[in-house]
N, CA, C and O atoms as a MOPAC input file, in Angstrom:
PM7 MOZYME 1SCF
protein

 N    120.72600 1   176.26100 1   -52.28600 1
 C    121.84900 1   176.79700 1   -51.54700 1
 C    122.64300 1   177.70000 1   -52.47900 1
 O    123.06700 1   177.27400 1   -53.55300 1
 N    122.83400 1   178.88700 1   -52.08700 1
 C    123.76800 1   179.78200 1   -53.10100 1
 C    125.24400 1   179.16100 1   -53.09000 1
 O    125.83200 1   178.55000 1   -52.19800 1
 N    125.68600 1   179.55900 1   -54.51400 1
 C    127.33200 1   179.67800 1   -54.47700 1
 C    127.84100 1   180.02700 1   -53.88400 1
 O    127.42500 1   181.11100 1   -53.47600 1
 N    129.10600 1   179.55300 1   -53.28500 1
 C    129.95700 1   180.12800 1   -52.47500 1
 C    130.98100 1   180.38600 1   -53.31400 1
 O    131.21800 1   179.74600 1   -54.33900 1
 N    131.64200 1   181.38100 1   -52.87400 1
 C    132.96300 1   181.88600 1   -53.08400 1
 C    134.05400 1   180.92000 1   -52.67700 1
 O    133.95200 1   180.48600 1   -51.52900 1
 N    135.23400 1   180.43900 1   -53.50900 1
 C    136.26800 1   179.41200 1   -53.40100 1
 C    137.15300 1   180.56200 1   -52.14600 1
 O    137.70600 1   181.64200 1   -52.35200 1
 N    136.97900 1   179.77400 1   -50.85400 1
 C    138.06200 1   180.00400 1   -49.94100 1
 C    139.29500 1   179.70800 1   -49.67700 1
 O    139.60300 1   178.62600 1   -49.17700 1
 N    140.35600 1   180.84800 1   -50.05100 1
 C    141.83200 1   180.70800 1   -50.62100 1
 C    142.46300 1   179.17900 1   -50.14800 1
 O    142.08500 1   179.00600 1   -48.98900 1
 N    143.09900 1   178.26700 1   -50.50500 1
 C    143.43700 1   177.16400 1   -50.05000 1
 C    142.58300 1   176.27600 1   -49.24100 1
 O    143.26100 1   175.46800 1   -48.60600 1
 N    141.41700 1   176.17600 1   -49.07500 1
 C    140.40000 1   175.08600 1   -48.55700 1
 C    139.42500 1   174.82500 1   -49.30500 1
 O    138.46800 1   175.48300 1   -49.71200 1
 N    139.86600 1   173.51300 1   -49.47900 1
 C    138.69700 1   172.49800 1   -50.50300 1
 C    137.61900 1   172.37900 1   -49.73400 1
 O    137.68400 1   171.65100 1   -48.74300 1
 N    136.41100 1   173.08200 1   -50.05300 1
 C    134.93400 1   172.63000 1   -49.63800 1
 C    134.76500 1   171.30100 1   -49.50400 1
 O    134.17500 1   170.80300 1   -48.54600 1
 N    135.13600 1   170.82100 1   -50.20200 1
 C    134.44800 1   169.38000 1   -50.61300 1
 C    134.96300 1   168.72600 1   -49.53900 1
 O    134.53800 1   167.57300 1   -49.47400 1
 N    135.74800 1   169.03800 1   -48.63800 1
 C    136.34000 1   168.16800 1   -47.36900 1
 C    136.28100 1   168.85800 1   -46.43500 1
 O    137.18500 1   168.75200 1   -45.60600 1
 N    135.34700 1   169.69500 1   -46.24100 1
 C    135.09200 1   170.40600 1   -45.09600 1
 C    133.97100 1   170.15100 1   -43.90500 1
 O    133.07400 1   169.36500 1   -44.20700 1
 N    133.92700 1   170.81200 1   -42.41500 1
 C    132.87000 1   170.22700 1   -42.50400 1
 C    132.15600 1   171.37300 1   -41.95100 1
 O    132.50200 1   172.37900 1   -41.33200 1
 N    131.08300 1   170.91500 1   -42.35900 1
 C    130.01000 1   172.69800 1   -42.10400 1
 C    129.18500 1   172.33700 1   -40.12400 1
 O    128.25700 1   171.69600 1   -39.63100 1
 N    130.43200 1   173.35500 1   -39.62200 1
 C    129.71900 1   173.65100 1   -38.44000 1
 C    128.59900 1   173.93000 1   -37.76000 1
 O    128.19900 1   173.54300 1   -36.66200 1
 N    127.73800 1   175.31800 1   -39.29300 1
 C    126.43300 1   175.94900 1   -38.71600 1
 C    126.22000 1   175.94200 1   -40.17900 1
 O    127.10600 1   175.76500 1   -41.01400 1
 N    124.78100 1   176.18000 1   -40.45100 1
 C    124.16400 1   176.39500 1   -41.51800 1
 C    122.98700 1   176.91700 1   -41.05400 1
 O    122.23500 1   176.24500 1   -40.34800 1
 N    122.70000 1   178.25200 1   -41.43600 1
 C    120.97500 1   179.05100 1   -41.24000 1
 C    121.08000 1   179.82300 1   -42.33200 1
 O    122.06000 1   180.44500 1   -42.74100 1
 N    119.54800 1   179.70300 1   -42.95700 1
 C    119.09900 1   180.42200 1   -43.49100 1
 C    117.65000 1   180.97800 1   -43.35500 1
 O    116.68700 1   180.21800 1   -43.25100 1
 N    117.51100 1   182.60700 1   -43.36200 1
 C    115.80800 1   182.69100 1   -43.12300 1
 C    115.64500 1   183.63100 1   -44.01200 1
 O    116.38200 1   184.53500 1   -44.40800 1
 N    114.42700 1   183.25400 1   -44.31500 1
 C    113.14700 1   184.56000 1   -45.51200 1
 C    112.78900 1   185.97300 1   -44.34200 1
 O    112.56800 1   185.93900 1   -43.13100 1
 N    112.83700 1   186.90400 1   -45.10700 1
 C    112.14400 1   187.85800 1   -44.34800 1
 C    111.60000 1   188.86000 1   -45.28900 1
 O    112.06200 1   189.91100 1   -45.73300 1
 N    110.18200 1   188.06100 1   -45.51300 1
 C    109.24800 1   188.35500 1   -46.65100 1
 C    108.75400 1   189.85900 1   -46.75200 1
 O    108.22200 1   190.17800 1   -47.81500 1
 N    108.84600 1   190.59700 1   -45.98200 1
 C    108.43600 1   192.12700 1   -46.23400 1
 C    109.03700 1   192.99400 1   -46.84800 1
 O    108.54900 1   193.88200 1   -47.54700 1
 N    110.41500 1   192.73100 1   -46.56100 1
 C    111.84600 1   192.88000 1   -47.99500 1
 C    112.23000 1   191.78100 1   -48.85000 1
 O    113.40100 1   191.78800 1   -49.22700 1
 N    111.62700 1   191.02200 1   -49.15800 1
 C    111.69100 1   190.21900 1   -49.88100 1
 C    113.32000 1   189.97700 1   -50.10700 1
 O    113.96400 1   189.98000 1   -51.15600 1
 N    113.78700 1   189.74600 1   -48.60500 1
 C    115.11600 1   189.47400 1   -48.48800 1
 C    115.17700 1   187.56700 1   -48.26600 1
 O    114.23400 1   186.79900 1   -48.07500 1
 N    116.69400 1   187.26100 1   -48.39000 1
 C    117.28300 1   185.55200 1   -47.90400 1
 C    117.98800 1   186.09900 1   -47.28200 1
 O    118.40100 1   187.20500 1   -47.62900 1
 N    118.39100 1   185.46700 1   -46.07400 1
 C    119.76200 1   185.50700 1   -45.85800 1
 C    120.46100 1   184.26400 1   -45.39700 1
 O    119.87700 1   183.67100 1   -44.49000 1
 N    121.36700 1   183.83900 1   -45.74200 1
 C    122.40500 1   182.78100 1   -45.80100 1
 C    123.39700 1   183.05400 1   -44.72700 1
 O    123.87100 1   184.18100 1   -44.58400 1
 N    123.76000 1   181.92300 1   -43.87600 1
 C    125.09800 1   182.32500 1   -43.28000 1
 C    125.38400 1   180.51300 1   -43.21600 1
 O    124.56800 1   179.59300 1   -43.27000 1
 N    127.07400 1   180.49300 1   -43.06400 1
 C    127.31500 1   178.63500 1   -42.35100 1
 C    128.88200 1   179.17300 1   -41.97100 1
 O    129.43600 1   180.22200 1   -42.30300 1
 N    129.23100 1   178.37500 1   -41.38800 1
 C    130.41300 1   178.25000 1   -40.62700 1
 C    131.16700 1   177.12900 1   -40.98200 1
 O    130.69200 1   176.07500 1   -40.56000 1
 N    132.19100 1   177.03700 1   -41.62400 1
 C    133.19000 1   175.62100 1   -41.56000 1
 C    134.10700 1   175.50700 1   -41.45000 1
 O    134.77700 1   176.52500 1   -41.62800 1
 N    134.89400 1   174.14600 1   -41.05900 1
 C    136.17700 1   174.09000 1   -40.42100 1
 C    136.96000 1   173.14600 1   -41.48900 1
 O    136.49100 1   172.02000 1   -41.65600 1
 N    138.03800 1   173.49100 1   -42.17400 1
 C    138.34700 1   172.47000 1   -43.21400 1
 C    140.26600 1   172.61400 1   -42.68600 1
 O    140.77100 1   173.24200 1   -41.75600 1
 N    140.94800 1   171.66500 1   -43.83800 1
 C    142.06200 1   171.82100 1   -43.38900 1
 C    142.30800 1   172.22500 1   -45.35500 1
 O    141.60400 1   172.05100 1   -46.35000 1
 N    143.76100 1   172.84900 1   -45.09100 1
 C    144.30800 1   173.60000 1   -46.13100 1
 C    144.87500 1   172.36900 1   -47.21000 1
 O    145.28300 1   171.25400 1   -46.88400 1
 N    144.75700 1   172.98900 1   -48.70600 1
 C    145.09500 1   171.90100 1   -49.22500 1
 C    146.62000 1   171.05400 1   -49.13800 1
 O    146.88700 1   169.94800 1   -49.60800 1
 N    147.41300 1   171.89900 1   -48.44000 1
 C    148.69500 1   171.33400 1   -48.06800 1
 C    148.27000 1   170.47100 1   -46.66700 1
 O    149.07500 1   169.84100 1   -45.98100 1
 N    147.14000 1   170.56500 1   -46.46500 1
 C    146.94700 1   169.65800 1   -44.82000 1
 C    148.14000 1   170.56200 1   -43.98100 1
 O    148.49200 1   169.72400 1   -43.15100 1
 N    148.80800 1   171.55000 1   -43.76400 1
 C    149.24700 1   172.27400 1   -43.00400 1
 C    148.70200 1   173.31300 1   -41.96300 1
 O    149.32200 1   173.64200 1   -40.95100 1
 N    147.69200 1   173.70600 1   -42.26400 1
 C    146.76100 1   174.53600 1   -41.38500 1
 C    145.42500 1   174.49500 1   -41.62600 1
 O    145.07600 1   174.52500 1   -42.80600 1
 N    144.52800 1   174.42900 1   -40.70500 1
 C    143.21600 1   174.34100 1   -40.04300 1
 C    142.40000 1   176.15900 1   -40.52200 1
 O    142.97000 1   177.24300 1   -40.40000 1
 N    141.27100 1   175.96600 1   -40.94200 1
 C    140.79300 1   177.08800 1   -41.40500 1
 C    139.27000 1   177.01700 1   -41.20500 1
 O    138.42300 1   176.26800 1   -41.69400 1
 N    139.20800 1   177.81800 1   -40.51600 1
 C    137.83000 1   178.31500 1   -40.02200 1
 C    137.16500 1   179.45000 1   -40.91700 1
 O    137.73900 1   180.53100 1   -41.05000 1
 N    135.96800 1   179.18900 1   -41.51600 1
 C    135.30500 1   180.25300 1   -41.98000 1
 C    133.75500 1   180.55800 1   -41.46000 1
 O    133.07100 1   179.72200 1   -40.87000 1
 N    133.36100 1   181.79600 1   -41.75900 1
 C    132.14300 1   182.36400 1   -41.89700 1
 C    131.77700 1   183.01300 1   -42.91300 1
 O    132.07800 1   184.14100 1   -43.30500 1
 N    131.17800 1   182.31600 1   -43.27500 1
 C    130.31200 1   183.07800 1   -44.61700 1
 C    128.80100 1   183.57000 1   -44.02000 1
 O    128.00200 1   183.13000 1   -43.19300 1
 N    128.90300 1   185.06000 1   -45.17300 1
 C    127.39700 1   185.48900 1   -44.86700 1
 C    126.85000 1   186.41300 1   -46.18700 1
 O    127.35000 1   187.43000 1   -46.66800 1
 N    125.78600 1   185.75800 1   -46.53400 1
 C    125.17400 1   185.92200 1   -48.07200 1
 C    123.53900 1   186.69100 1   -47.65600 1
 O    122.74200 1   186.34100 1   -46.78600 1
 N    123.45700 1   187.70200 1   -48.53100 1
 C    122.42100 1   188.20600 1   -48.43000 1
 C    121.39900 1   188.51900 1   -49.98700 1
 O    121.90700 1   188.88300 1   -51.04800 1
 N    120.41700 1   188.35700 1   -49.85100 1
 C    119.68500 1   188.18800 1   -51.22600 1
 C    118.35000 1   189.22900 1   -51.37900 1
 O    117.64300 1   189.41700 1   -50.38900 1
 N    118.08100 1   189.80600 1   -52.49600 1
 C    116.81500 1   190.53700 1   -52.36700 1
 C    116.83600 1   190.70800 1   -53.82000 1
 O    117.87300 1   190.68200 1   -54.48200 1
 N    115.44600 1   190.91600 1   -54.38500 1
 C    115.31900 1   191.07300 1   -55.79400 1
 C    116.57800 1   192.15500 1   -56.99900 1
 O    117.04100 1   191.86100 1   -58.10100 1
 N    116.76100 1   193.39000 1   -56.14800 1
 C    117.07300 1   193.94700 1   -56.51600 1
 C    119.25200 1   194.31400 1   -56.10200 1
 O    119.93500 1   195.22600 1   -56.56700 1
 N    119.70000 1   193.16900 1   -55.10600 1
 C    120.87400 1   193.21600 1   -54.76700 1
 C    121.39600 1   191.73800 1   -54.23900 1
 O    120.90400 1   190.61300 1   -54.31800 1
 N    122.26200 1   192.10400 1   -53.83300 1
 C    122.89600 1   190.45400 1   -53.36600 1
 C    124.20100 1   190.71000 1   -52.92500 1
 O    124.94700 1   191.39800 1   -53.62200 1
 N    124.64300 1   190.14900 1   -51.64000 1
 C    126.04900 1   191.12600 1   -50.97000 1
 C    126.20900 1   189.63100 1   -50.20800 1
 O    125.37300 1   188.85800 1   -49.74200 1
 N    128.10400 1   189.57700 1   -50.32800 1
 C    128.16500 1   188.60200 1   -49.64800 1
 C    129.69100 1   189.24500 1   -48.47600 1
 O    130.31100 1   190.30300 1   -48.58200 1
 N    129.87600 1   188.12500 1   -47.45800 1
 C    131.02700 1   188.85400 1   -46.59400 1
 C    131.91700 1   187.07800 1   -46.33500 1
 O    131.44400 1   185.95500 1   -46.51200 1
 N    132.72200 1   187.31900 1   -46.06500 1
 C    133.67000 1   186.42200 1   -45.73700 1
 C    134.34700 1   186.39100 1   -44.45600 1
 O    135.12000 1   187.34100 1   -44.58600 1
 N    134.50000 1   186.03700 1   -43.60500 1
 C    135.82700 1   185.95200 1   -42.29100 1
 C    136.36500 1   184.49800 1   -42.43300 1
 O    135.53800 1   183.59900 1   -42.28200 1
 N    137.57900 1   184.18300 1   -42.69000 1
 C    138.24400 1   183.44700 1   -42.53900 1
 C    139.47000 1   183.10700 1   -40.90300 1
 O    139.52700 1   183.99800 1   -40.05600 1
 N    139.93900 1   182.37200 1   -40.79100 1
 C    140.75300 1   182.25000 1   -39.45900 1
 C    141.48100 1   181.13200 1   -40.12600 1
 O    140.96600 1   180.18000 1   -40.71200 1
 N    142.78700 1   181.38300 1   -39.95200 1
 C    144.03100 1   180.55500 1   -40.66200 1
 C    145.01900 1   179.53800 1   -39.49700 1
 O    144.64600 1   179.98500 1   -38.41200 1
 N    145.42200 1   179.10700 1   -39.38000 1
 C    146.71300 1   178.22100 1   -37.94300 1
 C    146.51600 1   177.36600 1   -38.21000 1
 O    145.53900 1   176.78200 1   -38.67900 1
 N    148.23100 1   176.96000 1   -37.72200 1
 C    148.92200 1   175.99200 1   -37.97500 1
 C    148.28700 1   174.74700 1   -37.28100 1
 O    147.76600 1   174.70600 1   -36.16600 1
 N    148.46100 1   173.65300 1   -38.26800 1
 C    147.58200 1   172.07300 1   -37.39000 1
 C    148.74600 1   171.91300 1   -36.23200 1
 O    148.44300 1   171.37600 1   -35.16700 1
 N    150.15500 1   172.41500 1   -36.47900 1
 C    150.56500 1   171.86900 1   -35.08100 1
 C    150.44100 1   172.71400 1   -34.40400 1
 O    150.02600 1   172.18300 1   -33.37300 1
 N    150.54800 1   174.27700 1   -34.14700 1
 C    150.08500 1   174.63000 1   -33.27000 1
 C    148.86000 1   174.94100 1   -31.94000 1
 O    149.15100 1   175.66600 1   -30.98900 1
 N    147.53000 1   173.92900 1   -33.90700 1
 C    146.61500 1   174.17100 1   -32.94500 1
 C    146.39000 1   172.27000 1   -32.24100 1
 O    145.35700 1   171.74900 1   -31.82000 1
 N    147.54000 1   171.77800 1   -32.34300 1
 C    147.54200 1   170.41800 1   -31.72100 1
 C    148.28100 1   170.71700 1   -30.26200 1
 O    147.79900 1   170.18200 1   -29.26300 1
 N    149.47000 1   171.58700 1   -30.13600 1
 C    149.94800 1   172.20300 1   -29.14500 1
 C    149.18900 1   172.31100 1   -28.03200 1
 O    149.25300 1   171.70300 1   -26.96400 1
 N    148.08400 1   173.60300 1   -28.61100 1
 C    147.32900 1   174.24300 1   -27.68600 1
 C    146.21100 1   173.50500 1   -27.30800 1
 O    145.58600 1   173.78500 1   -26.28500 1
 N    145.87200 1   172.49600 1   -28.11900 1
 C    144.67700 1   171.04700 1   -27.61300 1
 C    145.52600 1   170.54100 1   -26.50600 1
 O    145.02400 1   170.67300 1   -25.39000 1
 N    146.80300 1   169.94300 1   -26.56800 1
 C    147.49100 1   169.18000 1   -25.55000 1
 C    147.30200 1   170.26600 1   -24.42900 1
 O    146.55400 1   170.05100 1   -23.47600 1
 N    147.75100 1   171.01800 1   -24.52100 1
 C    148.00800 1   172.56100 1   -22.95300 1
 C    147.00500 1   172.47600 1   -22.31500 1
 O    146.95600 1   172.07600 1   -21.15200 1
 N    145.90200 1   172.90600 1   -23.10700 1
 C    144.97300 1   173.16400 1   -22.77300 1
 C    143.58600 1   172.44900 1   -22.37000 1
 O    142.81700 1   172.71400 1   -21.44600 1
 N    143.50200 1   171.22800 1   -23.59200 1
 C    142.14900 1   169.92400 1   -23.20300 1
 C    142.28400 1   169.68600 1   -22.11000 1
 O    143.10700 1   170.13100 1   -21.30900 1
 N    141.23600 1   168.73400 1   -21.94400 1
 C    140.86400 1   167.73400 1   -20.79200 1
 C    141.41000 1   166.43700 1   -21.52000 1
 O    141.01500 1   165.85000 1   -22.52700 1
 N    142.48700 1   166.19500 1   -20.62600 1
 C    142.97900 1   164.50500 1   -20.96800 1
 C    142.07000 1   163.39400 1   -20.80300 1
 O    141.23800 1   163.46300 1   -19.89900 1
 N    142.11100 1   162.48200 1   -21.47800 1
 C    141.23500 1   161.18700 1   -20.27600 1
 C    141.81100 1   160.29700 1   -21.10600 1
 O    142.12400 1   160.52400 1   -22.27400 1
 N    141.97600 1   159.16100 1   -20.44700 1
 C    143.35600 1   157.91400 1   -20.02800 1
 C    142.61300 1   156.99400 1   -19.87700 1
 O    142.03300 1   156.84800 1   -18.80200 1
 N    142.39300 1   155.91200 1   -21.18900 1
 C    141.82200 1   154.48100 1   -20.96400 1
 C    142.80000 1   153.45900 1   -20.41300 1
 O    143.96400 1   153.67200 1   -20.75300 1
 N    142.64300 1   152.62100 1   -19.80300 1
 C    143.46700 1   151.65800 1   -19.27000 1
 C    142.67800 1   150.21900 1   -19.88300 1
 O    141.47700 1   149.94800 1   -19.87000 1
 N    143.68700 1   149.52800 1   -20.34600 1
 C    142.92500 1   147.99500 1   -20.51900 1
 C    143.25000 1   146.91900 1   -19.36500 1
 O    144.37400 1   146.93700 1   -18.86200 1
 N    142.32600 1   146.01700 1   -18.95000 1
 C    142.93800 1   145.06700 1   -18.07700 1
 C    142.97900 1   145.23400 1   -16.84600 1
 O    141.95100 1   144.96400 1   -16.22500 1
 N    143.90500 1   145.62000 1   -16.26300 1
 C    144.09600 1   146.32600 1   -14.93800 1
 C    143.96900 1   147.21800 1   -14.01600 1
 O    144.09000 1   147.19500 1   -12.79100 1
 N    143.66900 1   148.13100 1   -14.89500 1
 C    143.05000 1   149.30100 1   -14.36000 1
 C    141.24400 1   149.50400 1   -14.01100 1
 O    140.46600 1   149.61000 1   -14.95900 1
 N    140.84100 1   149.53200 1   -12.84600 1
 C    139.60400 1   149.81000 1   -12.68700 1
 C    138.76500 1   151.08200 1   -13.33900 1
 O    137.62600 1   150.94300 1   -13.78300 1
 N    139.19100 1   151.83100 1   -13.33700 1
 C    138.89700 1   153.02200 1   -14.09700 1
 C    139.77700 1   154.10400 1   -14.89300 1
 O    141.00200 1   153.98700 1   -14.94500 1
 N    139.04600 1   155.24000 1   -15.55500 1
 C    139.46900 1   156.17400 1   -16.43300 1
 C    140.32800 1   156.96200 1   -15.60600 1
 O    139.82700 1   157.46100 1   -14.59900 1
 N    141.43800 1   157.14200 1   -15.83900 1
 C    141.94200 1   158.54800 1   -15.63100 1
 C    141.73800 1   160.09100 1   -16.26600 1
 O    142.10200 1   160.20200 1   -17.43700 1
 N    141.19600 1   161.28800 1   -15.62200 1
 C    140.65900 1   162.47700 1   -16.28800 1
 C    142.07500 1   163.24500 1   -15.71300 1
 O    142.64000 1   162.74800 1   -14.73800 1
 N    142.65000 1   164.53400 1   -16.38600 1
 C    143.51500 1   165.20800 1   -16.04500 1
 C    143.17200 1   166.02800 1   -17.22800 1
 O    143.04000 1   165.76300 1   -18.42300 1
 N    143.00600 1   167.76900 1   -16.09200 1
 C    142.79300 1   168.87400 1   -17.05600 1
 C    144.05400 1   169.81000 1   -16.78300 1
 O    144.76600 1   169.73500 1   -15.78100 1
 N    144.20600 1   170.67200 1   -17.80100 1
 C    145.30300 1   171.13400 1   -18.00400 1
 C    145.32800 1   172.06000 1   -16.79200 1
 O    144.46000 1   172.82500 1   -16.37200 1
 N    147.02800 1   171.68200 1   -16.16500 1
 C    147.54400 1   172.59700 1   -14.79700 1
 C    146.60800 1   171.84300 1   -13.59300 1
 O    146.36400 1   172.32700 1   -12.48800 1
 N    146.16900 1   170.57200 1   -14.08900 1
 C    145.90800 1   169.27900 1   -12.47200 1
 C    147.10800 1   168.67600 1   -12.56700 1
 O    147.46500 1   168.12800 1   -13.61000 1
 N    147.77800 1   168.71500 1   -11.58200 1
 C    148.87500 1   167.68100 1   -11.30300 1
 C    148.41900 1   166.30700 1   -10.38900 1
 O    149.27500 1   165.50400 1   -10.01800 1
 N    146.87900 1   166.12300 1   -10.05000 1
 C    146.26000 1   164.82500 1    -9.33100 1
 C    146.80400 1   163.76600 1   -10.32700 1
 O    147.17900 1   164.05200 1   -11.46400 1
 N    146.81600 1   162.20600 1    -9.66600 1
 C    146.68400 1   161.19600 1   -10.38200 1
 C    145.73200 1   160.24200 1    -9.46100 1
 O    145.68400 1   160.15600 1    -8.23400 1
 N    145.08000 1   159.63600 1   -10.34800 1
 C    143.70300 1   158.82000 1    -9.84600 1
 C    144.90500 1   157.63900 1    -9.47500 1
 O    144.57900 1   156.56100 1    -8.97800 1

C-alpha cells in the first residue's frame, strides 16, 4: 500500500476507510491507488471525508487529494432533519415505530 500524505487534522489511525481499489494496467506499466475515508478531527470537532488518488508508473508518480470538512454538530443536525427515525419500545409496545423526516404519522 503506498504512503499517504498526513491529512491536515485527521489521524489515520482512527479512521475508517470507506473504499479501497487498486488496479495494474500492465501496458503502461501503470498502479493506480484510490480509498475514501471518513475520520473525525483531532479536536473530535468535525467529521472529514477524504479521497485520495495515487498514481504510479516507472518513470512518475502523481498523487491528488479532496478533502470535505463539517461540523459533528451540524452534521448531527442534518442526520436528525433529515434520517429515518425508528423508535424501539420495551414491554408494551407491540411494535417499532418508523418516522421519516416531514411524516407527521404516528403508528
Amino acid at each position: 500500500m503506498p504512503a499517504q500524505p498526513p491529512i491536515d487534522g485527521l489521524d489515520c489511525s482512527q479512521s475508517l476507510t470507506l473504499d479501497l481499489r487498486t488496479q495494474d494496467l500492465w501496458r503502461n506499466a501503470l498502479l493506480s491507488y484510490q480509498d475514501s475515508r471518513l475520520g473525525l478531527c483531532r479536536e473530535g470537532t468535525h467529521v472529514i471525508l477524504s479521497h485520495y488518488f495515487e498514481r504510479y508508473s516507472p518513470s512518475n508518480s502523481q498523487w491528488m487529494e479532496y478533502s470535505y470538512k463539517v461540523s459533528l454538530s451540524e452534521l448531527v443536525h442534518w442526520i436528525m432533519a433529515n434520517g429515518q427515525l425508528q423508535v424501539d419500545r420495551s414491554g408494551t409496545a407491540p411494535r417499532a415505530i418508523r418516522h421519516q423526516a416531514g411524516d407527521t404519522r404516528h403508528a
